[in-house]
N, C-alpha and C positions, 0 to 999 in steps of 0.2 A: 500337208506333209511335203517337205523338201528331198530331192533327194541326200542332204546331207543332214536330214533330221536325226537324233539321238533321244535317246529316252531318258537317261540321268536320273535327276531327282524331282521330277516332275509332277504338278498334283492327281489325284484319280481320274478327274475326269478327264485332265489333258492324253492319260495312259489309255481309261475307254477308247477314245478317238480315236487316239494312233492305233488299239486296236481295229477300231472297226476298217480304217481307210489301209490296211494293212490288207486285210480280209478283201475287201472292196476293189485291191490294187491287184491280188490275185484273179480276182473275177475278171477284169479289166484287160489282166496280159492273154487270157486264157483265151477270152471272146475275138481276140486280137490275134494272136497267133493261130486262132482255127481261122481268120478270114483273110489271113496271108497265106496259109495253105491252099485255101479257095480262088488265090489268086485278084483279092479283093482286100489290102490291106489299106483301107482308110477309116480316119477316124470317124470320120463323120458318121460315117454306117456302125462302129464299134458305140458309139454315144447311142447310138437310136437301140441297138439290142443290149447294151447297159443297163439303160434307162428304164427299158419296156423289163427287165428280167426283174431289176430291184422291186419295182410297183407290184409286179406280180406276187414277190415274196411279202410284199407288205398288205396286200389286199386282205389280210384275214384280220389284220388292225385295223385295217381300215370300216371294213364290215362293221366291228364293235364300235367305233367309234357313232358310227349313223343308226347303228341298231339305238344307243344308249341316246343319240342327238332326239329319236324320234320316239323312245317313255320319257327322255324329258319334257317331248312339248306335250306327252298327255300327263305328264304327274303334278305338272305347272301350274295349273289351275289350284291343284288344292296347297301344294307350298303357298302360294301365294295367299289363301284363305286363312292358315297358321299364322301369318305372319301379319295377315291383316288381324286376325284374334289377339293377338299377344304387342299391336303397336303400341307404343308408347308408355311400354311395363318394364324395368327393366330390375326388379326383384329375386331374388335368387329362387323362388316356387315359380314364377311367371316363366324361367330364364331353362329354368332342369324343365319343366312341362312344355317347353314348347321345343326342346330339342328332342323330348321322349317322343315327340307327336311328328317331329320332323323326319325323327330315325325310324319312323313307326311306318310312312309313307316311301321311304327310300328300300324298306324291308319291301315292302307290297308289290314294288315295283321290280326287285332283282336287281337293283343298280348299289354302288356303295356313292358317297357324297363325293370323293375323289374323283366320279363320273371315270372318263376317258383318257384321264393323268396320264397312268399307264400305259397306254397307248401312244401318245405323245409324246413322253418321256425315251421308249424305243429309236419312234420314229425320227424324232428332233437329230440325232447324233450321224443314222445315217443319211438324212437330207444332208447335212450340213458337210458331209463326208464325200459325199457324190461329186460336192461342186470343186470338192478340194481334189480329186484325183481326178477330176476331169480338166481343171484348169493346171496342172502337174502331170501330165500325161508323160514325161519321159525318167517320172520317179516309180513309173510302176510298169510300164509298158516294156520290154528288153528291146524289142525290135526297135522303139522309137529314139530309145535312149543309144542304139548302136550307129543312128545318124549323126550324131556329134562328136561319136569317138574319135574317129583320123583327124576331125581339124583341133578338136582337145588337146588329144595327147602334143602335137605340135607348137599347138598357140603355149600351153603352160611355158615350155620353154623358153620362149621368146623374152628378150629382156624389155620390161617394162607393160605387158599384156596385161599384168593384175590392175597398173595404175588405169590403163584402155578402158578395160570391160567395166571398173570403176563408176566411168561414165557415161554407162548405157542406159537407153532407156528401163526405166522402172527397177534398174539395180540396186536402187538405194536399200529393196527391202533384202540383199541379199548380201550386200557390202561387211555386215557386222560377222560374217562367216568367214571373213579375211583375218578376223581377232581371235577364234575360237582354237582351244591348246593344242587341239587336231591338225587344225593347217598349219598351225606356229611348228607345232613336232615335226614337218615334214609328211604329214600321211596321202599318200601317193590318190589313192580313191576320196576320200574328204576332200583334195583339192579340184580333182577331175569333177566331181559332182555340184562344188561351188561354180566352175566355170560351166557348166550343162547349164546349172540353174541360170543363170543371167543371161546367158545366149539362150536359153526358150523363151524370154520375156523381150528378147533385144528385137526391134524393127529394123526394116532394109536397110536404112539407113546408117545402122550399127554394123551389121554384118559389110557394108561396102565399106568403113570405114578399117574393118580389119585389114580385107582386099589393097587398099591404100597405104595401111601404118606396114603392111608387111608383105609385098607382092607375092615373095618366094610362097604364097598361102593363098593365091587366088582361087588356083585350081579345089584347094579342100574345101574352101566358103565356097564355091560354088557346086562341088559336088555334095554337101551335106545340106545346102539349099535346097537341091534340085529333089533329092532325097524326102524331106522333109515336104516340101510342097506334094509331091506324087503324094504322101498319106496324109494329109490334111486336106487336099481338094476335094472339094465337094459341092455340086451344079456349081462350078468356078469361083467358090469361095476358097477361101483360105482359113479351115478351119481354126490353124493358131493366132491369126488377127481378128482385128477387134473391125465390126463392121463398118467405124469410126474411119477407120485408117483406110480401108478400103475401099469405103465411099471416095476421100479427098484425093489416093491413088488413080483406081480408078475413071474419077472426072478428069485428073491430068492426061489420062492416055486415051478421053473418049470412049473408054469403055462402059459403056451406059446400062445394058444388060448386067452386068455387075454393079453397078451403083444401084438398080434396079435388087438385086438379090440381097444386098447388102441392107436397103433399108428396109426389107419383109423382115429382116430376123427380130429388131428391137418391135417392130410392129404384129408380128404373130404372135412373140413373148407375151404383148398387153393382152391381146383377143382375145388368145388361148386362157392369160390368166383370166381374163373377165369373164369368160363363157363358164369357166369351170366353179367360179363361185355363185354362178346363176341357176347352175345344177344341185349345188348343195340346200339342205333345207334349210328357207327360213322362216324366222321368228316371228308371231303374229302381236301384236300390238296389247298388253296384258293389262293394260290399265296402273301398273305398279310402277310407279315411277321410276325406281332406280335400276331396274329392267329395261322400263321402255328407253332409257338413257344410254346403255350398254349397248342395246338393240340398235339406237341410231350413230353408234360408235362403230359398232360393225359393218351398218351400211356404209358409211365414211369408208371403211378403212377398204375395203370390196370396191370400189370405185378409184381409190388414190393408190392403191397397189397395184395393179396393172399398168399405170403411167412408172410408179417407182420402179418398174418389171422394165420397163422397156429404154428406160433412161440407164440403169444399169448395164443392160446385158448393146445396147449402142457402144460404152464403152471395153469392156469384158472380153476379151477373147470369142467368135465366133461360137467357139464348141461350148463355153458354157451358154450362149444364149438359145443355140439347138436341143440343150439340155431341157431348158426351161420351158420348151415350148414341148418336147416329147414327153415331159412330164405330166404337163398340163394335161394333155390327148390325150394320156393314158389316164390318168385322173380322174377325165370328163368321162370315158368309158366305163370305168368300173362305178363312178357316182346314176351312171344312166342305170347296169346291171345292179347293182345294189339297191338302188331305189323298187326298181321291177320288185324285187323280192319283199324287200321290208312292207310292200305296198299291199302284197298279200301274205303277210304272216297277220294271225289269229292275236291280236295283243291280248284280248281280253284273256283268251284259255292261257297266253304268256302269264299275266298276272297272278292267274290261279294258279301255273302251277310254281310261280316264285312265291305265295304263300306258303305252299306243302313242304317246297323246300326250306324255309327261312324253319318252317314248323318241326322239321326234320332236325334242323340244322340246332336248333334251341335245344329240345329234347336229347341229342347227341351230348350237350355241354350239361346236363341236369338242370335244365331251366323246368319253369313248371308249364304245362299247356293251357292254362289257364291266361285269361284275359289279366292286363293288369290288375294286381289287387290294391297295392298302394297308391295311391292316386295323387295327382300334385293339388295339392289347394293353392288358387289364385285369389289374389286379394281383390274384391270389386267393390267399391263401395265399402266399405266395412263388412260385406257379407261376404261369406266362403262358399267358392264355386268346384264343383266334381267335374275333374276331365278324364275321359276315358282314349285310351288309343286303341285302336281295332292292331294290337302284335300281341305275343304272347311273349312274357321277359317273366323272370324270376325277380321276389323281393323278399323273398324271405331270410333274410340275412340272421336272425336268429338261429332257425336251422344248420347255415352253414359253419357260424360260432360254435352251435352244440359238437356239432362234426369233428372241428378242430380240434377241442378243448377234450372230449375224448377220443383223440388219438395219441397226444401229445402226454395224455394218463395215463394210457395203456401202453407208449413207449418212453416214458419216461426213464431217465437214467437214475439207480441207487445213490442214494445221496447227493440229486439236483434239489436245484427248485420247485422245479414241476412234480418231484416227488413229494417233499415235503408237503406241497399246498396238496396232494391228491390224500396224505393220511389226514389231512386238517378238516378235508373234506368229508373222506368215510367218519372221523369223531363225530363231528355235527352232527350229519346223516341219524349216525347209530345213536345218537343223545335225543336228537329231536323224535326219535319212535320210539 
């Protein structure tokens, strides 16, 4: 989210998002203005109680998720068994019996085939959300974004300042808000929020070049500098640079202690990530090939995403690669706590009582409690084989027919169809006795 973002006609998910980072932007200013009260307005501490608050709220997804990771690796075994039964059959009895045998073990277990979809599907909008208001800190923060006001309101003025900031670093993504029928109408705030947006992204080198095109403006770039660094410093980083930039700074002014902090960030990012996927369960070797394939898909990717972690977050604004790494930590905590737990719950009595429920839950819809009665015949050989599945489903579709077929008699409308065929009906009846 920019601060000159607009909702328009935009698709749902784009609308979810901006919801959620909207939400997220409030949390953001709130954590921020209690720690300016406190006399402690900087980002880098706002990102760490951010960060630790979202995980927190998401910890009860998270649970589900390792609850469901750890009846898969026990229901694993016999999918795998199904599936070894039914290889190389691909008949329409082979094909309905081995999904009834597969939905029959997903019942047993209390899980749905979607697994932890849901879960993910939550989770996914606000990760992705966190990194956007945290790398935009002065589209949601008030306080941050009031460090840029005095030299804004001045620089718009200035003749030729829109062509300037133009050519700042990383402004190209922000250039096309110069086209938009907002700035073109004149709208005083649309414009002020375009020029915010590119001076948060612009380096020193931008900001001294203002200083230069426009002396009568030194004083405000250097007080909304001076302003801005005070809430981004953090153990003498700067949290709105990139620790790229601050390394090569840095080494020019001998400040080594800094080149030193600057390269822990992309290097905690990787640890952090790699520790934390070292906590999460894994998968044991099943003999099924296109499993065990997946499985060493995963190993891959658990090994090269912690280098992709740290090669990112080197170039990236400092505060999101502090993001990445409180993330991880708190990750790795709840993976350590969740584990404890899951490690003594009772699965078997779980399993039982996701039966009584499934059993519950059948008999609620009129199913019958009975064991399958229709059973699938599988072709083997030319002989016909009986498979049974340990759930209880209803087949009696004739029943459900008679159901219909008198209710649709008994309300029938005078002079429909459905009446006619029901006096056609009572003749026979009374003919045939």
């Amino acid at each position: 989210m920019l601060l000159t973002q607009e909702m328009g006609n935009i698709p749902l998910i784009s609308q979810i998002m901006y919801a959620v980072r909207v939400v997220l932007g409030y949390l953001m200013n709130g954590i921020f203005f209690i720690l300016d009260k406190l006399g402690i307005p900087y980002t880098g501490v706002a990102i760490i109680l951010f960060t630790i608050v979202i995980y927190i709220f998401l910890t009860p997804l998270t649970y589900k998720q390792q609850k469901f990771s750890k009846l898969q690796s026990k229901m694993s075994p016999e999918l795998q068994k199904i599936q070894a039964k039914y290889k190389g059959k691909k008949d329409n009895d082979s094909v309905m019996a081995m999904n009834a045998e597969t939905q029959a073990v997903y019942a047993k277990y209390g899980v749905s085939a979607s697994g932890s979809c849901l879960q993910l599907l939550i989770q996914i909008p606000v990760i992705w959300s966190l990194y956007r208001v945290i790398n935009n800190m002065p589209a949601y923060v008030g306080k941050i974004k009031e460090a840029f006001s005095p030299l804004v309101d001045q620089l718009i003025l200035k003749e030729g300042s829109k062509e300037l900031i133009s050519n700042f670093t990383n402004a190209a993504q922000h250039v096309r808000q110069f086209e938009n029928a907002k700035y073109l109408a004149g709208d005083t705030e649309y414009i002020r929020n375009t020029y915010i947006d590119i001076l948060n992204q612009a380096s020193t080198a931008d900001w001294q070049t203002i200083s230069t095109t426009y002396p009568d403006l030194a004083s405000a770039v250097d007080n909304s500098q001076a302003l801005l660094s005070h809430y981004n410093s953090f153990f003498g980083l700067n949290m709105g640079n990139s620790p790229l930039f601050q390394i090569k700074e840095a080494f020019a002014n001998h400040a080594y202690l800094i080149v030193f902090a600057a390269i822990m960030i992309p290097v905690l990012a990787a640890f952090t990530q790699w520790f934390n996927t070292k906590l999460m369960p894994q998968q044991q070797p099943s003999g099924n090939e296109q499993a065990d394939q997946m499985m060493q898909s995963m190993k891959m990717m658990n090994v090269t995403m912690p280098l992709v972690s740290a090669w990112f977050t080197l170039s990236l604004p400092s505060g999101v690669g502090l993001y990445w790494i409180i993330g991880a930590v708190v990750r790795s905590v709840q993976q350590v706590v969740i584990n404890k737990r899951i490690d003594k719950m009772d699965f078997d009595a779980i399993i039982e009582a996701n039966k009584e429920k499934a059993a519950k839950k059948m008999e609620k819809q009129g199913l019958t409690n009975a064991k399958l009665k229709e059973l699938a015949n599988v072709k083997n050989g030319g002989s016909q084989k009986s498979l049974s599945v340990d759930v209880s489903i209803s087949t009696d579709k004739e029943e459900k027919i008679r159901k219909a077929t008198e209710y649709y008699q008994k309300n029938a409308k005078e002079g429909s169809i459905a009446a006619k065929a029901n006096m056609v009906k009572l003749y026979n009846e009374k003919n045939t006795k």
